[in-house]
C-alpha positions as CSV (number, residue, x, y, z in Angstrom):
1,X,69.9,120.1,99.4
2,X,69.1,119.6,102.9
3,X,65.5,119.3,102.3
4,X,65.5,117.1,99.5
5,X,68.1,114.9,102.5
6,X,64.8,115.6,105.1
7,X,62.4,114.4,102.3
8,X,64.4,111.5,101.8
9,X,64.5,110.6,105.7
10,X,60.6,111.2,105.7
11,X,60.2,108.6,103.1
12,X,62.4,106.1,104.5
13,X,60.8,106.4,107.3
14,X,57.3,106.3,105.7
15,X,58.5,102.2,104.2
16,X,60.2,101.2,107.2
17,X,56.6,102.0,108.7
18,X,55.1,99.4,106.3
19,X,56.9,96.7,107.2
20,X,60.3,95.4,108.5
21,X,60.3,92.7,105.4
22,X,59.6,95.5,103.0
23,X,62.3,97.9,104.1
24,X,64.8,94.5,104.7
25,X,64.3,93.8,100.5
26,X,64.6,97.7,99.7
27,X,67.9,97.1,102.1
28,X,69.2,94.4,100.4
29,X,68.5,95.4,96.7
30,X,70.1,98.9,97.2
31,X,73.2,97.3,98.8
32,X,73.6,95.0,96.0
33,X,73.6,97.7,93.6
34,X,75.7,100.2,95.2
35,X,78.2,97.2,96.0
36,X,78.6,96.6,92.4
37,X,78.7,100.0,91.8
38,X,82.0,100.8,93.7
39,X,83.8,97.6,92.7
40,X,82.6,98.8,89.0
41,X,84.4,102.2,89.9
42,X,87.5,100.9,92.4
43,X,88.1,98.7,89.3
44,X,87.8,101.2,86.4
45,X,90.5,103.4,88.4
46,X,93.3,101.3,87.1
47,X,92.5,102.6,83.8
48,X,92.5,106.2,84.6
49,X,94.5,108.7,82.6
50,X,97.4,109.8,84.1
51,X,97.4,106.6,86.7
52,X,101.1,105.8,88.0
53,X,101.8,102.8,90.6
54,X,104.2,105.7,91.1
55,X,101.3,107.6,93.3
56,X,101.9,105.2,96.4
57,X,104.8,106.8,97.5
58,X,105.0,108.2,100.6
59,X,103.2,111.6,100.9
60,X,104.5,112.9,103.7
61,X,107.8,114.1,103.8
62,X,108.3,115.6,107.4
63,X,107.1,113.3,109.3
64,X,103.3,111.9,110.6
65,X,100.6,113.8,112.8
66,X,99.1,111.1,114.7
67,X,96.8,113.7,115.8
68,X,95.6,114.6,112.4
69,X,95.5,111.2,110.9
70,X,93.4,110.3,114.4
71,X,90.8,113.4,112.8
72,X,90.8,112.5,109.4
73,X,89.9,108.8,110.9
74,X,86.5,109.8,112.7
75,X,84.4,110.3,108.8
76,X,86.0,106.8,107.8
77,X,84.9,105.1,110.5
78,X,81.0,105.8,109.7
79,X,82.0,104.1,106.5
80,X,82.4,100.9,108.8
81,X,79.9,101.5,111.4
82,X,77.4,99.3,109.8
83,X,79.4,96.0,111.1
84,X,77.3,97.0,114.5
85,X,74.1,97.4,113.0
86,X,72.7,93.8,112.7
87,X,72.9,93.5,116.4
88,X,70.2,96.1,117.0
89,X,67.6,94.2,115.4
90,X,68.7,90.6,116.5
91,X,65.3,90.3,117.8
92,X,63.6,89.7,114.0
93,X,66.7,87.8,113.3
94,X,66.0,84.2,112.6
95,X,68.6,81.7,114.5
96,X,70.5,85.1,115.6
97,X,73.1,82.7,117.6
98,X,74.4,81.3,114.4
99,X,73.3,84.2,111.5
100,X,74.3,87.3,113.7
101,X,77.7,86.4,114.4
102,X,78.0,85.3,110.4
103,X,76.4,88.6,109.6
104,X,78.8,90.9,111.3
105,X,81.7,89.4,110.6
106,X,81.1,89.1,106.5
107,X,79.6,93.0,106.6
108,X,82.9,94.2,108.1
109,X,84.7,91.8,105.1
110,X,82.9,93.0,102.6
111,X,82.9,96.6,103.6
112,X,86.7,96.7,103.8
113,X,87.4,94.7,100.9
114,X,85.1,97.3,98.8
115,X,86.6,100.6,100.8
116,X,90.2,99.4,100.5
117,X,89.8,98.7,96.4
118,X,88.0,102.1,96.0
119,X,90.9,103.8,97.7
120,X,93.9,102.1,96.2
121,X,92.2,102.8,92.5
122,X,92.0,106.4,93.5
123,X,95.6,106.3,94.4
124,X,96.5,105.1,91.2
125,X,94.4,107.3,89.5
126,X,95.5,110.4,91.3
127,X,98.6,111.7,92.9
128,X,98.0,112.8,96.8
129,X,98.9,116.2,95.2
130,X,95.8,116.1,92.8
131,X,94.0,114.5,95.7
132,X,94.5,117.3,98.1
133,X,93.4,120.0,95.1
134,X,90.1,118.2,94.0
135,X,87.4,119.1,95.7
136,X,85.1,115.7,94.5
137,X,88.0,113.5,94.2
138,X,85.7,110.2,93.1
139,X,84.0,112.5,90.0
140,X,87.8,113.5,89.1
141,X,88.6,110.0,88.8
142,X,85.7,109.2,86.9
143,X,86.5,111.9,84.6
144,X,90.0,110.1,83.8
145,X,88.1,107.0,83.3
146,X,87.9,106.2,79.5
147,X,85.3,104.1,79.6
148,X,83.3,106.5,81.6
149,X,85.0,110.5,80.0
150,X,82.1,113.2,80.3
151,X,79.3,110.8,82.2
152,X,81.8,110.4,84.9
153,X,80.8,113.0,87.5
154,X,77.0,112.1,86.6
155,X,77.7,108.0,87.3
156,X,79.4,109.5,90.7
157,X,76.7,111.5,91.8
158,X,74.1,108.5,90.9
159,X,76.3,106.0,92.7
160,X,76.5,108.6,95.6
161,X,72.4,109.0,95.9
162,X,72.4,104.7,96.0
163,X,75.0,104.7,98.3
164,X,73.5,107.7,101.0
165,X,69.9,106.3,100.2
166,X,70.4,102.4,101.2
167,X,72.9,103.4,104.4
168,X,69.9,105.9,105.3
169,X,67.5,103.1,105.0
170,X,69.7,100.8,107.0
171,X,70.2,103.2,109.5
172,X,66.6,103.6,110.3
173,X,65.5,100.2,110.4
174,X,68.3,99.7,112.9
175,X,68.0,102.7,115.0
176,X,64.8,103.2,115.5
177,X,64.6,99.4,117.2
178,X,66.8,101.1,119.6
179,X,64.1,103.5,120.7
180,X,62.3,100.7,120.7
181,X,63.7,98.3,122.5
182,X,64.9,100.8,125.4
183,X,61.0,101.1,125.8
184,X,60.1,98.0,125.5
185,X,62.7,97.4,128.8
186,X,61.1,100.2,130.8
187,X,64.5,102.3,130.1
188,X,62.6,104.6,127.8
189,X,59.2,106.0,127.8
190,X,56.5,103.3,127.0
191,X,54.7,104.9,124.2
192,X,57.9,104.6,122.1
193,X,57.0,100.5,122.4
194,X,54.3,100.7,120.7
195,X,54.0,98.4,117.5
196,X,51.6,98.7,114.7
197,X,48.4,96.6,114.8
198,X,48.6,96.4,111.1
199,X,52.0,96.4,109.8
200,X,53.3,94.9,113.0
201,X,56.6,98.0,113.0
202,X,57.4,99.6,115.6
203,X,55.7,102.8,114.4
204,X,56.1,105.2,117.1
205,X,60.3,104.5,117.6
206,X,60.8,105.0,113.7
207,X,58.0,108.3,113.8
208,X,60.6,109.4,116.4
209,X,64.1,108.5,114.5
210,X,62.3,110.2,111.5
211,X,61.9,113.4,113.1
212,X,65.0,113.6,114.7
213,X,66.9,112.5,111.6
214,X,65.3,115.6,109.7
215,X,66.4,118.4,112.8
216,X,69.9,116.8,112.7
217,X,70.0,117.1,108.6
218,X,68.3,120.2,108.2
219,X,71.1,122.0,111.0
220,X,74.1,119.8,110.4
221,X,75.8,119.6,106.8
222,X,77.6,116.3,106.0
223,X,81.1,117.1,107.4
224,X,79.2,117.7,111.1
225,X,77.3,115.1,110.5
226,X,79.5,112.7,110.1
227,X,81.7,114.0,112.8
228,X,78.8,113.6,115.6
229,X,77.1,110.8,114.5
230,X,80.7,108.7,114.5
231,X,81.7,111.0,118.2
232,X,78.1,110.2,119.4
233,X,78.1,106.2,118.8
234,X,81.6,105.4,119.6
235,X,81.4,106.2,122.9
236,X,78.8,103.7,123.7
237,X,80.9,101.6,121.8
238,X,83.9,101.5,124.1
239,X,80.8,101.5,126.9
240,X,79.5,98.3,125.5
241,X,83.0,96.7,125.6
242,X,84.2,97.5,128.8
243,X,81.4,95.7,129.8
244,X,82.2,92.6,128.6
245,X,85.3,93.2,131.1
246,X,83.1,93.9,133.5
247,X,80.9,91.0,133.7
248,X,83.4,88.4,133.1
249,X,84.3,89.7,136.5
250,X,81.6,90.3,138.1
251,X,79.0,87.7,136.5
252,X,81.1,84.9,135.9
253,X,78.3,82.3,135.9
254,X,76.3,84.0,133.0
255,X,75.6,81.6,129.4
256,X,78.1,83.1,126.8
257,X,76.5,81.8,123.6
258,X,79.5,84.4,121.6
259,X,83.0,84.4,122.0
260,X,85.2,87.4,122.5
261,X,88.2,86.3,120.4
262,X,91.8,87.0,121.7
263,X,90.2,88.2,125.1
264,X,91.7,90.4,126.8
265,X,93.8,91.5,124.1
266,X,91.8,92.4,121.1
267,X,88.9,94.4,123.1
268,X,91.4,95.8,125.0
269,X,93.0,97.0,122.3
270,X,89.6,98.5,120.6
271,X,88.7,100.2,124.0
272,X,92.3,102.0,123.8
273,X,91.9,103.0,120.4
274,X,88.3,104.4,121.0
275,X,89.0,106.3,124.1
276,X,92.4,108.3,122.0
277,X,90.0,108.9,119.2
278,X,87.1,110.7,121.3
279,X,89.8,112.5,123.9
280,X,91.8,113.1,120.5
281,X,88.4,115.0,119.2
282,X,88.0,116.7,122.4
283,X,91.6,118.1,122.3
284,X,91.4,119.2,118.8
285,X,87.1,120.1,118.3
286,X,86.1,121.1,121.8
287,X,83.1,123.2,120.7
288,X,81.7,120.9,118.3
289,X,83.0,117.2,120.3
290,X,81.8,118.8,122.9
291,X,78.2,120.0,121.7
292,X,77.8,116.3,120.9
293,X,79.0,115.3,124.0
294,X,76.0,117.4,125.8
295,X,73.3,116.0,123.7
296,X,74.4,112.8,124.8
297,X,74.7,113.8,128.8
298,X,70.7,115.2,127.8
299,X,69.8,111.8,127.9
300,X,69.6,111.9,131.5
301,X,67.4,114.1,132.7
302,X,64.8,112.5,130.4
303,X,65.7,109.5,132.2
304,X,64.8,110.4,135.2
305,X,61.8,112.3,133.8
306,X,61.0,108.8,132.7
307,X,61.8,107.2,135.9
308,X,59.5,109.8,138.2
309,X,56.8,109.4,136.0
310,X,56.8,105.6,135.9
311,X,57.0,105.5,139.5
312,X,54.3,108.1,140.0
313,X,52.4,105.6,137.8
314,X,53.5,103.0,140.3
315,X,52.0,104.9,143.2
């Protein structure tokens, strides 16, 4: 399975290399579909054998782990990590001042109106009992489904391929501008700037997502991914947060085209929340939190492998 997942990556990467606009309609035809495709299932639920409005009862009955719901939190929020991706390639975004802020905001809508419907049909559909002894708890829904019976766990492994395929192909034609656009600053090495004469792509920043994509899948199985991709990101999200405290301090005078609503409270309230989740993960995970940690503290040595070598160039 983890090669057919690396052959995957190698073809996504092999379209995004062929053009920005070809990848952006592959993007948006493969989120339409697997859009209608989970409304299509989050709605079907309600029809589920067995399905009880008597299933949203409280399943706990000695008391909350704040500690363990802080855990089971870090997979769901790669579910809504995509509300960040538009800014990475705000660059190629026409009128970014007024389509990026619109963009964001009606991904992170849309995102939890699909992710809360999906969840409240599968709490219908299944006790938290059944829940906690199914091992593919969407294919054991669609198996209650009448409309659905036998085909169910096929129709859940199709909409699963949709889903994993367009959020691959999303994330590589945001992340690899990031390589880019680090090297296009002078904060990463130069080659990774370099843009195809013919297809006009950054070619070498997605060659160098694509490769590290396949090492991550072909070591990692999706529970670790999950984990470190979602620990590996979020800190740079509280990073990239703080900062807007920061400058408002210490940059006063700067244009500020967007506007941080509720400032200070809602940031400050998101920075909170991010710092308990990573220091929950390293309380509860250190090998792994940590492991993830390290790749990320790797990152500086190549920077100032970078930074000798540019100024050796310099000299």
């Amino acid at each position: 399975m983890r090669y057919v997942a690396a052959a995957a990556i190698a073809a996504i990467g092999v379209i995004n290399y062929l053009g920005v606009q070809r990848a952006a309609l592959l993007q948006s035809a493969a989120t339409a579909l697997k859009y209608a495709a989970l409304l299509g299932l989050g709605i079907l639920a309600f029809t589920a054998r067995g399905g009880s409005a008597a299933h949203f009862s409280a399943p706990w009955g000695q008391g909350l782990s704040v500690s363990l719901l802080a855990t089971a939190l870090i997979p769901v929020l790669w579910t809504y990590d995509g509300w960040a991706d538009p800014a990475s390639v705000a660059g190629e975004i026409r009128d970014p001042q007024r389509n990026l802020p619109r963009a964001l905001i009606a991904g992170a809508l849309c995102v939890m109106l699909v992710y809360l419907l999906v969840n409240v049909g599968f709490l219908y559909a299944l006790a938290p009992a059944q829940m906690a002894g199914s091992r593919l708890i969407a294919a054991t829904v669609a198996e209650r489904v009448p409309l659905l019976g036998a085909a169910g766990a096929g129709v859940i492994a199709a909409a699963v391929v949709l889903a994993a395929f367009s959020g691959l192909n999303g994330s590589m034609l945001t992340g690899s501008r990031i390589f880019f656009a680090m090297a296009d600053r002078g904060l990463f090495f130069r080659f990774a700037a370099r843009v195809s004469p013919r297809f006009q792509s950054p070619s070498v920043a997605i060659g160098l997502a694509t490769v590290l994509g396949i090492a991550y899948v072909l070591e990692n199985d999706f529970a670790q991914l999950a984990d470190k991709f979602v620990l590996g990101i979020w800190p740079f999200y509280a990073l990239g947060v703080a900062a807007v405290f920061v400058l408002r301090r210490t940059r006063p005078e700067l244009a500020r085209p967007y506007r941080v609503w509720g400032y200070p409270f809602v940031p400050l309230v998101f920075l909170l929340a991010s710092v308990l989740m990573v220091g929950n993960a390293l309380i509860t995970d250190p090998r792994n939190t940590g492991l993830t940690f390290l790749i990320i503290l790797a990152g500086i040595p190549a920077y100032w492998v970078r930074a000798r070598l540019q100024r050796l160039r310099g000299t």
